[in-house]
DSSP file (Angstrom, degrees, kcal/mol; ACC not computed):
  #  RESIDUE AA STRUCTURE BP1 BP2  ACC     N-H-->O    O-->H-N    N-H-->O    O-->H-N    TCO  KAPPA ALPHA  PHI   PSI    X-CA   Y-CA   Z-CA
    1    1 A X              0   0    0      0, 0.0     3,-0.0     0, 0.0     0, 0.0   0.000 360.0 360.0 360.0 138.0  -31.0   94.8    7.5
    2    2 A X     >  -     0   0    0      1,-0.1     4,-1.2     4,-0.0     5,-0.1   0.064 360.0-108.1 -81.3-158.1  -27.7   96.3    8.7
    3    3 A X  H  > S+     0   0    0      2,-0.2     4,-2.4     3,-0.1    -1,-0.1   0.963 119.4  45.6 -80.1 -57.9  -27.1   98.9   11.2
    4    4 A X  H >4 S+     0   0    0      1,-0.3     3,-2.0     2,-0.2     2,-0.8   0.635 117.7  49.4 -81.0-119.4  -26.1  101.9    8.8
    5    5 A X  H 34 S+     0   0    0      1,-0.3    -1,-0.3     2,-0.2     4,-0.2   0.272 109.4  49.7  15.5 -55.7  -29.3  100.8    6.4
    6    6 A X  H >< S+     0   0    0     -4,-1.2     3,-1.1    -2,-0.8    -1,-0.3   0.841 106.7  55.5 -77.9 -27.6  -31.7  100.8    9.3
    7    7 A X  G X< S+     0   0    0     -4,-2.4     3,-1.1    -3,-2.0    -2,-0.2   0.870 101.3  65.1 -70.1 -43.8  -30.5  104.5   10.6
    8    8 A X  G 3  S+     0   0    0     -4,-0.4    -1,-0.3     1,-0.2    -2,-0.2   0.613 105.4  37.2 -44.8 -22.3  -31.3  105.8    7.1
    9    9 A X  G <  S+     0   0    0     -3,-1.1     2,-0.4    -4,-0.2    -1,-0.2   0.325  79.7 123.9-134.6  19.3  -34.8  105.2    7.3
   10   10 A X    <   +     0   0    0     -3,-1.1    61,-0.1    -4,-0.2    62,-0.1  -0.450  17.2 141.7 -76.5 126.5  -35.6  106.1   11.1
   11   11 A X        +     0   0    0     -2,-0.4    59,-0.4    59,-0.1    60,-0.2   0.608  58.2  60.3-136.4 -30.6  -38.5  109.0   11.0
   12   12 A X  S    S-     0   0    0     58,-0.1     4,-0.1    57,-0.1    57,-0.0  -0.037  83.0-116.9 -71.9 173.5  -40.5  107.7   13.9
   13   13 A X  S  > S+     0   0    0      2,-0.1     4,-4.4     3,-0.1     5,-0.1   0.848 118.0  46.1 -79.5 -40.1  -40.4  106.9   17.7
   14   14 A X  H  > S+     0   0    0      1,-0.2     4,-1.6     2,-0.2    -1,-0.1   0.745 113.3  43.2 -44.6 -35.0  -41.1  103.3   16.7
   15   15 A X  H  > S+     0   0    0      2,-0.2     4,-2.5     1,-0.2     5,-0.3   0.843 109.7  57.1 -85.2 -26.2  -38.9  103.2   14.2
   16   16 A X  H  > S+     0   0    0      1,-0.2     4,-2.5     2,-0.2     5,-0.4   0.961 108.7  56.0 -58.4 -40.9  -36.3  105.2   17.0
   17   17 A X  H  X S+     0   0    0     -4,-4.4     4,-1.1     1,-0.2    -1,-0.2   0.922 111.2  43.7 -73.3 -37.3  -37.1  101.9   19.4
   18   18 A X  H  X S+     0   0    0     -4,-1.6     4,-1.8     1,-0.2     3,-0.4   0.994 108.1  50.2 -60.1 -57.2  -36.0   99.7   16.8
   19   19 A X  H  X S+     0   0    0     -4,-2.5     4,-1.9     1,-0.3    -2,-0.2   0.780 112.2  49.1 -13.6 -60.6  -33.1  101.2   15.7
   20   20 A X  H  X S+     0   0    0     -4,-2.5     4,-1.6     2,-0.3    -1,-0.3   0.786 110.5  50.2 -79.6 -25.8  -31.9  101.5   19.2
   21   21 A X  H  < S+     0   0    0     -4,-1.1     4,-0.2    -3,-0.4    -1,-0.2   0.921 118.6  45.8 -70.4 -25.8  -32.7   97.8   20.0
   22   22 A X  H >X S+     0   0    0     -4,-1.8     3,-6.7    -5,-0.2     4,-1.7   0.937 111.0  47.8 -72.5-108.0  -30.7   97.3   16.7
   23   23 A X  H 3X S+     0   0    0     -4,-1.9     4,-2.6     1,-0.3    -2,-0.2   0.498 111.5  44.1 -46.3 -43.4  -28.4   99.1   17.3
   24   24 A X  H 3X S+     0   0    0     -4,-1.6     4,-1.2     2,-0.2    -1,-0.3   0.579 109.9  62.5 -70.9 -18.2  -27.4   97.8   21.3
   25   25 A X  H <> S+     0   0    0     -3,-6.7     4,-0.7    -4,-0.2    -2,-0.2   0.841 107.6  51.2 -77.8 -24.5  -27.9   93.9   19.5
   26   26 A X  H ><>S+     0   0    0     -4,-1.7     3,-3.2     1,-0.3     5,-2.0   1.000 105.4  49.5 -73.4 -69.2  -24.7   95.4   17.4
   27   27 A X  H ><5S+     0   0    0     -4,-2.6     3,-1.9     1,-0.2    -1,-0.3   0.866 110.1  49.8 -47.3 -50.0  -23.0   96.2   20.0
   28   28 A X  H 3<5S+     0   0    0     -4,-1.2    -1,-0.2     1,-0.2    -2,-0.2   0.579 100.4  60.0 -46.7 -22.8  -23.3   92.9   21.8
   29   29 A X  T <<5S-     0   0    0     -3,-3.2    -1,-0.2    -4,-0.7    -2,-0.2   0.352 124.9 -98.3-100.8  19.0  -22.4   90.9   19.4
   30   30 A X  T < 5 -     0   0    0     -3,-1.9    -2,-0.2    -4,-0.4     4,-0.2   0.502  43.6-143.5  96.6  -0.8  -18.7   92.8   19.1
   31   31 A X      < -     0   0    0     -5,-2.0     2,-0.3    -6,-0.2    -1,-0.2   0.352   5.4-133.4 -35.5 108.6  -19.7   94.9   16.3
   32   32 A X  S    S+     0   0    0      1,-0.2     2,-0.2    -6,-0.0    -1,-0.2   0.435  98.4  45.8 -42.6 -21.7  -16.6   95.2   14.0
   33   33 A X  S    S+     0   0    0     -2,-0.3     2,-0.7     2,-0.0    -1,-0.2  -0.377  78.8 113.8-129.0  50.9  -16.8   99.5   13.5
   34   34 A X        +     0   0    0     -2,-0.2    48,-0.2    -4,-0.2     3,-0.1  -0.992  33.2 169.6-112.8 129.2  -17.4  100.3   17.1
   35   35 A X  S    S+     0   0    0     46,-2.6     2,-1.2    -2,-0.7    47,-0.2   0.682  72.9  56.1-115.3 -44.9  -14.2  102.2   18.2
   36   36 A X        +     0   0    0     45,-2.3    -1,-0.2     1,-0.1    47,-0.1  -0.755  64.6 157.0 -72.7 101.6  -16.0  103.3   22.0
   37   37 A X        +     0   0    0     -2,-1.2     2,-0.6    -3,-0.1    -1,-0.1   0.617  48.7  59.0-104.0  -5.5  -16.8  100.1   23.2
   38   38 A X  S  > S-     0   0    0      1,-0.1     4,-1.9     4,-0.0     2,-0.6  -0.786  97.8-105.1-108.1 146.4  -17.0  100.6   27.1
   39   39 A X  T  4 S+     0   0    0     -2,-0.6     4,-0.2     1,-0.2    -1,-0.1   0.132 113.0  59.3 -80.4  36.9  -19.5  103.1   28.2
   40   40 A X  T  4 S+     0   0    0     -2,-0.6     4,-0.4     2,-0.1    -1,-0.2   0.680 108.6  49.0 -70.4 -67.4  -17.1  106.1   29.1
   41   41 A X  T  > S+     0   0    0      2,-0.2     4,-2.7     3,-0.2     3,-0.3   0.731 111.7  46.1 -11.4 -61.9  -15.9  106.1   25.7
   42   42 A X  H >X S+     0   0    0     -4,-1.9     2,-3.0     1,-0.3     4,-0.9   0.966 116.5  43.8 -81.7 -83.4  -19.0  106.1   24.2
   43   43 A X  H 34 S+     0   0    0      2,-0.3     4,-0.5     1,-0.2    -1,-0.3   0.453 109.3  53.5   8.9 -29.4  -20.3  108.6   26.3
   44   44 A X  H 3> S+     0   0    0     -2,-3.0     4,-1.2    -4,-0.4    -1,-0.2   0.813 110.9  50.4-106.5 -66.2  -17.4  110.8   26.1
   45   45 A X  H <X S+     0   0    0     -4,-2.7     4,-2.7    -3,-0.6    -2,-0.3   0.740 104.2  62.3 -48.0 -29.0  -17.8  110.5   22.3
   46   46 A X  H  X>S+     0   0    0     -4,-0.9     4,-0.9     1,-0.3     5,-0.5   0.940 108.7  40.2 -65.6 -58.8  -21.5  111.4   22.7
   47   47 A X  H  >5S+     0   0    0     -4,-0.5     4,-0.7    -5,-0.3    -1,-0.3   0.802 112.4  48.9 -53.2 -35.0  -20.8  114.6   24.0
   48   48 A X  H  <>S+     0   0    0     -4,-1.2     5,-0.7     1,-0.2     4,-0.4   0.936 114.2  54.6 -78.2 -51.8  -18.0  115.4   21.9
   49   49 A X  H  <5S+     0   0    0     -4,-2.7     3,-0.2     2,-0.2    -1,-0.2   0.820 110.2  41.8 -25.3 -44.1  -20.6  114.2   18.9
   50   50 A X  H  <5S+     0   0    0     -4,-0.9     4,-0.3    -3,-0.3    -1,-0.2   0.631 116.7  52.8-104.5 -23.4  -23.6  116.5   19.8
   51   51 A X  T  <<S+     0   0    0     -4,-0.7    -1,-0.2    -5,-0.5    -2,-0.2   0.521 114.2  39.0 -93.6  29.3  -20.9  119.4   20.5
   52   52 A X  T  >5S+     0   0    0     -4,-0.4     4,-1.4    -3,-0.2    -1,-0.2   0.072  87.1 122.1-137.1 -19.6  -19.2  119.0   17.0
   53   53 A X  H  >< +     0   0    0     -5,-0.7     4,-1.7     1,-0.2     5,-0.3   0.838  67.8  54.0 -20.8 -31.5  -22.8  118.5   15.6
   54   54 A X  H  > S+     0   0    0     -4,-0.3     4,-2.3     2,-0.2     5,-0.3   0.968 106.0  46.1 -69.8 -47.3  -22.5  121.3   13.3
   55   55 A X  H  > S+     0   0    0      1,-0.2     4,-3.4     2,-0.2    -1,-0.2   0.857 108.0  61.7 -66.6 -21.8  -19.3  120.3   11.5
   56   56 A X  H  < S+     0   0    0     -4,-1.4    -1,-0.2     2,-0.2     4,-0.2   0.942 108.7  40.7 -57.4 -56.0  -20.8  116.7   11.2
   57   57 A X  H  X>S+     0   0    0     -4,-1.7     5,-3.4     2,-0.2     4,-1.5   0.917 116.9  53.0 -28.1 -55.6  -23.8  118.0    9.0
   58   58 A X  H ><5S+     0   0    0     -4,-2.3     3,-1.8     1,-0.3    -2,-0.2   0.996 106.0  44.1 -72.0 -56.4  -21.7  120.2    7.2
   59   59 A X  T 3<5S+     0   0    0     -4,-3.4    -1,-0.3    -5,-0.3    -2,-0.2   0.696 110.0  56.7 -74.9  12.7  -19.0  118.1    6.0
   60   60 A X  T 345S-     0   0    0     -3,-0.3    -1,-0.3    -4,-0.2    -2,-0.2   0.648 120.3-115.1 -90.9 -10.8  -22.1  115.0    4.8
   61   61 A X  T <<5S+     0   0    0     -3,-1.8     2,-0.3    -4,-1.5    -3,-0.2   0.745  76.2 139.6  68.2  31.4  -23.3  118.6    2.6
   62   62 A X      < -     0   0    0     -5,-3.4    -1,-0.2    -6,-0.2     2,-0.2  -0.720  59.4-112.0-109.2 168.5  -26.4  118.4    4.9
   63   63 A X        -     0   0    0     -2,-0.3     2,-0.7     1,-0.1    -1,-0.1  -0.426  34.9-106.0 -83.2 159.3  -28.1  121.1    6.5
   64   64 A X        -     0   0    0     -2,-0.2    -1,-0.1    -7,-0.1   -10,-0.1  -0.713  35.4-111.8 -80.1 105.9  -28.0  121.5   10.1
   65   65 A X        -     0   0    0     -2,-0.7     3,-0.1     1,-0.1    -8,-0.0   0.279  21.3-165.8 -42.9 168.6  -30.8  120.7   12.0
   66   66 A X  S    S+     0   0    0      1,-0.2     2,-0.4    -3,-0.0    -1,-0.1   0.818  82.0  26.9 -88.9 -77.2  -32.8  123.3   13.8
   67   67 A X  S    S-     0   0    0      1,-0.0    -1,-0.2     0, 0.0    -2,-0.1  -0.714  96.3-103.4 -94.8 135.2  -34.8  121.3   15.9
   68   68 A X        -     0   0    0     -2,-0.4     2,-0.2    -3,-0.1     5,-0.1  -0.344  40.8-168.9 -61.4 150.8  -33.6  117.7   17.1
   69   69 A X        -     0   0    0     -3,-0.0   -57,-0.1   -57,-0.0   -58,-0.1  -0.538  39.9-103.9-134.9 173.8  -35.7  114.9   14.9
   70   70 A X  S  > S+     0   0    0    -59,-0.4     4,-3.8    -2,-0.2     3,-0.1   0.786 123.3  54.9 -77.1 -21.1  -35.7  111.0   15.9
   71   71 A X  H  > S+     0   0    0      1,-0.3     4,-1.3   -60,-0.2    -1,-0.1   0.942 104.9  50.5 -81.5 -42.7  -33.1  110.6   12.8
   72   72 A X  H  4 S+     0   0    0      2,-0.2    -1,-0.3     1,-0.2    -2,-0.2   0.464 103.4  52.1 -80.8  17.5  -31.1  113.0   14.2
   73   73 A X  H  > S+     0   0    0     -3,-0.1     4,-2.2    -5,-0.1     5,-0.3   0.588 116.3  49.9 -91.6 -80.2  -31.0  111.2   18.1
   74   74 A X  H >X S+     0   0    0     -4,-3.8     4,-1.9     1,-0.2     3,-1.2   0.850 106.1  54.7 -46.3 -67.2  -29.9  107.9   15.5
   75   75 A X  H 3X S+     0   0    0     -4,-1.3     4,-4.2     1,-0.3     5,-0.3   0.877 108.7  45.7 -36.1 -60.4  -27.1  110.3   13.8
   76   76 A X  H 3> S+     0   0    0     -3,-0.3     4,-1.3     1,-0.2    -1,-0.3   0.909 117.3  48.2 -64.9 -24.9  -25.3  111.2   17.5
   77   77 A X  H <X S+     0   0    0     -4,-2.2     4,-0.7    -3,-1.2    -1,-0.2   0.889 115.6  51.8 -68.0 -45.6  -25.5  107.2   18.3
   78   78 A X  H >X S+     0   0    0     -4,-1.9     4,-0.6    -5,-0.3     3,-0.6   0.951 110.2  36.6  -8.4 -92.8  -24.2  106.9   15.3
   79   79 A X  H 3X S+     0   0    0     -4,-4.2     4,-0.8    -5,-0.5     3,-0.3   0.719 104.0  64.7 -72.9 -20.9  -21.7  108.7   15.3
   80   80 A X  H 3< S+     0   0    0     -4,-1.3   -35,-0.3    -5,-0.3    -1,-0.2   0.659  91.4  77.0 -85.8  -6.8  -20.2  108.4   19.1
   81   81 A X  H << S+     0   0    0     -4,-0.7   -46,-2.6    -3,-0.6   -45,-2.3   0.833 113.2  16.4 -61.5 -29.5  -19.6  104.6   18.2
   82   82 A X  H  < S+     0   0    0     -4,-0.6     2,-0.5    -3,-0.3    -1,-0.2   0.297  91.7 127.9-130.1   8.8  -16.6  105.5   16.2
   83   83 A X     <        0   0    0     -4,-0.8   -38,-0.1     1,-0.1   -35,-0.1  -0.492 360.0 360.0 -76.0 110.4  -15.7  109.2   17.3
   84   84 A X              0   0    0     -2,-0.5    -1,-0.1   -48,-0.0    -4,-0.0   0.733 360.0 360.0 -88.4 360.0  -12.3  109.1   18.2
């Protein structure tokens, strides 16, 4: 299963520990649509990620969460891989 496939269907904590194991094997192996690869970057995007959260929501046409959810941990990981 690919990265962006397995992030879709996180609802759990279990499924959050795969994901993220998933998601760190990606990274290791070079993954081609990582734009942060050293962990300032990513980091740096994380933040900028959780503080942009809203507009991220808004422009998929989804609502903004309220409360943080496991999928929505996978969305900011997500998303700080490629946040330039």
């Amino acid at each position: 299963m690919k990265l962006y496939e397995r992030a879709q269907i996180v609802e759990t904590r279990e499924e959050f520990v795969e994901f993220t194991r998933a998601f760190y094997d990606d990274y290791r192996r070079g993954g081609k649509d990582w734009e942060n690869t050293d962990l300032e970057s990513f980091f740096e995007a994380l933040a900028a990620c959780a503080d942009d959260m809203c507009g991220y929501y808004e422009n998929r046409g989804e609502p903004v969460p309220t409360q943080p959810t496991w999928k929505t941990f996978v969305n900011l990981l997500m998303c700080a891989r490629i946040y330039d």
